[in-house]
C-alpha positions as CSV (number, residue, x, y, z in Angstrom):
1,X,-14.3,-4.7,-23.2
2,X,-11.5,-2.7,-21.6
3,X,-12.8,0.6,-23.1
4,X,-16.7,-0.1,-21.6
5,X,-15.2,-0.9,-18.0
6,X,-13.0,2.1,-18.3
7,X,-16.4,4.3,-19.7
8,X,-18.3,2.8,-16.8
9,X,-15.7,3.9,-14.4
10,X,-15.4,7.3,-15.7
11,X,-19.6,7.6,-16.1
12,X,-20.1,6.1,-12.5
13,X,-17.1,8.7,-11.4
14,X,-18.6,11.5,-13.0
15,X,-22.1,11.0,-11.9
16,X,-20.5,10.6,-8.4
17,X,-19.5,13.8,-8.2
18,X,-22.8,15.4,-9.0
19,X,-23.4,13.7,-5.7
20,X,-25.4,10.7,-6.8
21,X,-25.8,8.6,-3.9
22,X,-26.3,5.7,-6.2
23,X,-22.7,5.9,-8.1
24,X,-21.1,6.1,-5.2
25,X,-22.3,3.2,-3.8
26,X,-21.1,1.2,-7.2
27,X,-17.8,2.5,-7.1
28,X,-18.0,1.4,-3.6
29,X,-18.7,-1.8,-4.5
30,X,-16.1,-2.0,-7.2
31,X,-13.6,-1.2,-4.9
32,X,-14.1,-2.0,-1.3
33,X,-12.5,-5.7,-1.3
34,X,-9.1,-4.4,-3.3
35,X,-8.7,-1.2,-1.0
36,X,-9.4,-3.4,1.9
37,X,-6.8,-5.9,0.9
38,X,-4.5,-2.1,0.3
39,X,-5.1,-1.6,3.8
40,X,-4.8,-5.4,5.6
41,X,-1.5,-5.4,3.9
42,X,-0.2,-2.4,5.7
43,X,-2.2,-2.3,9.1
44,X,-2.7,-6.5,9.4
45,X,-5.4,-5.5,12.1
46,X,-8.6,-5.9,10.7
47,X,-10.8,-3.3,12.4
48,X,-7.9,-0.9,11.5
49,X,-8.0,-1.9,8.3
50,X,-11.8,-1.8,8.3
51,X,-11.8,1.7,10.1
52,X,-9.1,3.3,7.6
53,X,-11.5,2.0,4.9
54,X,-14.1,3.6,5.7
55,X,-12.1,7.1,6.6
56,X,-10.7,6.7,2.8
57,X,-14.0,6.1,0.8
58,X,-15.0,9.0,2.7
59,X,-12.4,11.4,2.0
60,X,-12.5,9.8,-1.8
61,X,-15.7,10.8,-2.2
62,X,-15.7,14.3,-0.3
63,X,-12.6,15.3,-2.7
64,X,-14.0,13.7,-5.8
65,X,-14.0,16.7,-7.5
66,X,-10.5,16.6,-7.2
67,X,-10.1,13.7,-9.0
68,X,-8.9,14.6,-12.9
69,X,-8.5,11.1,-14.6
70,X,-4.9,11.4,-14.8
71,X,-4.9,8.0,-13.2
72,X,-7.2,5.5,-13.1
73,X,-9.7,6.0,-10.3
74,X,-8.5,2.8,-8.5
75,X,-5.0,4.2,-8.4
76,X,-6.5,7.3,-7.3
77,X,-7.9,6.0,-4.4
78,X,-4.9,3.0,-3.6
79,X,-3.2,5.8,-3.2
80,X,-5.8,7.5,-0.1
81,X,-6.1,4.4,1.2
82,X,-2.4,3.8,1.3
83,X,-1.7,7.2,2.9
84,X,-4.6,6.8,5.4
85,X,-3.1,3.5,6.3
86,X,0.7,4.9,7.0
87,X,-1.2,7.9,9.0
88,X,-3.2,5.9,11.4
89,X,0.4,3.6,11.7
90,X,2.0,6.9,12.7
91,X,-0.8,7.8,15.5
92,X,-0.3,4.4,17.0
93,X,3.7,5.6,16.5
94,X,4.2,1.8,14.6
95,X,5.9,3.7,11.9
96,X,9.6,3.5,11.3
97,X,12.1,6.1,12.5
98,X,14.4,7.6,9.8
99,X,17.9,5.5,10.0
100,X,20.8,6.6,8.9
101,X,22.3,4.6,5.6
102,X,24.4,1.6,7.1
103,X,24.9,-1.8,5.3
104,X,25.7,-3.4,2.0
105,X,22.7,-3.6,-0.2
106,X,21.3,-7.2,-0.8
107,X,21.1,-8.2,-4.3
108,X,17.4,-9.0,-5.8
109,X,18.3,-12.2,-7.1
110,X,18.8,-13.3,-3.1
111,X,15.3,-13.5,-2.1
112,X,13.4,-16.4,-4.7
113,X,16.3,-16.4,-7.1
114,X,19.2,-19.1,-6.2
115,X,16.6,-19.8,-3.2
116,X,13.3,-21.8,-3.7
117,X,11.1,-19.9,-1.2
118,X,8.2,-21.4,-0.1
119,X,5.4,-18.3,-0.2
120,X,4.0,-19.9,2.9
121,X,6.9,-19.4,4.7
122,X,7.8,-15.5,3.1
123,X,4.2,-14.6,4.8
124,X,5.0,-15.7,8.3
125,X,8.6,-14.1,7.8
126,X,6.6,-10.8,6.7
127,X,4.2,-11.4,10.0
128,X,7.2,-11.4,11.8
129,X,8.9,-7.9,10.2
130,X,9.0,-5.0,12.7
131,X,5.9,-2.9,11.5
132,X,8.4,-0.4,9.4
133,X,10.2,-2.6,7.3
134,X,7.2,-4.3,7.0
135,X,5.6,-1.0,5.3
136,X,8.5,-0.8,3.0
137,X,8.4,-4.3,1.5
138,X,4.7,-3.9,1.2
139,X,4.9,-0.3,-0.9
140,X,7.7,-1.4,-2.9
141,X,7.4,-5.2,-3.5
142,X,3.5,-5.8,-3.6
143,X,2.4,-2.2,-4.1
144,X,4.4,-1.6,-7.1
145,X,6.1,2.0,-5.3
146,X,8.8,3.0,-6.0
147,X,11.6,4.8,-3.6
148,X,11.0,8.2,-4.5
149,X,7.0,7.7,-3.9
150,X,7.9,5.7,-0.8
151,X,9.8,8.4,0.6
152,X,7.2,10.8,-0.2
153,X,4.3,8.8,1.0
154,X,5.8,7.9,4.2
155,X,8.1,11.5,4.7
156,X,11.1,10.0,4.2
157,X,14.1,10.3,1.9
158,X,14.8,8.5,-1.0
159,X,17.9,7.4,0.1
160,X,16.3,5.9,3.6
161,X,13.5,4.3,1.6
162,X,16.1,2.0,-0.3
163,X,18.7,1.5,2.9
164,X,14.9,0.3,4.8
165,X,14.1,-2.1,2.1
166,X,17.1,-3.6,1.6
167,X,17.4,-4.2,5.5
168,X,14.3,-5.1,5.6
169,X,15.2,-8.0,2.2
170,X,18.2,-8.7,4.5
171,X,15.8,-9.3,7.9
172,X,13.0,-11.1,5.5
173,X,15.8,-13.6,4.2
174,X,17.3,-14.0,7.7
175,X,13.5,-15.3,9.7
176,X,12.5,-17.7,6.4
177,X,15.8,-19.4,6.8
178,X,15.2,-20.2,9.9
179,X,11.5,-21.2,9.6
């Protein structure tokens, strides 16, 4: 079943970039609610969200011939989505400065480890993040990123990705305790 979804994918892809009007519209449909969700995560707006959408699926599909199935097509375009999303943060200057390193890092195990976080009460502490270490703990914890890419994708280094998150982990732990 796998291979089929994958051959569907790559046919509907393939046909796309021939310019079929049709395909398109299929992969749109594939993948509009997931890259929406991409977006709502980072922007929490929803016309921003809905306007960075449309902006990505756009670009996708202008710079499909790009695309060289060395990911998946869905990873391909998470990651327009996600850099659309950071860019139109950056014109409403939401994004996060560049800090220097300061502060012990917070272990893992502190967030949902020894403490029985109620998820309910993580997502009001993230509502509640200033918008850049919101970004962080969005690309690394539910985006899968890791710092390097994080650094890359929002022009950062490495080593300010990782001091972010784990003030960010520090802030996050800090507003759920008090809810």
């Amino acid at each position: 079943m796998e291979a089929n979804v994958r051959f569907t994918h790559q046919a509907l892809v393939e046909q796309s970039k021939t310019g079929n009007q049709n395909a398109q519209y299929q992969l749109y449909r594939l993948y509009v609610d997931a890259m929406f969700n991409v977006a709502m995560r980072l922007l929490t707006i929803r016309e921003d969200a809905e306007d960075v959408l449309q902006e990505s699926f756009v670009e996708a599909f202008k710079k499909l011939d790009t695309f060289r199935f060395e990911s998946t097509f869905g990873a391909w375009l998470k990651r327009i989505v996600i850099n659309r999303s950071i860019n139109h943060l950056k014109a409403k200057r939401l994004l996060l400065s560049s800090l220097e390193n300061e502060g012990e890092p917070i272990e893992d195990e502190e967030i949902g480890g020894n403490q029985n976080f109620e998820i309910e009460k993580i997502k009001m502490g993230l509502g509640q993040l200033p918008e850049g270490y919101k970004q962080i703990i969005t690309l690394y914890l539910i985006e899968g990123y890791d710092h390097v890419e994080i650094g890359e994708v929002l022009g950062i280094a490495t080593s300010t990705s990782k001091s972010q998150y784990h003030r960010a982990k520090k802030k996050l732990i800090q507003i759920v305790n008090e809810l």
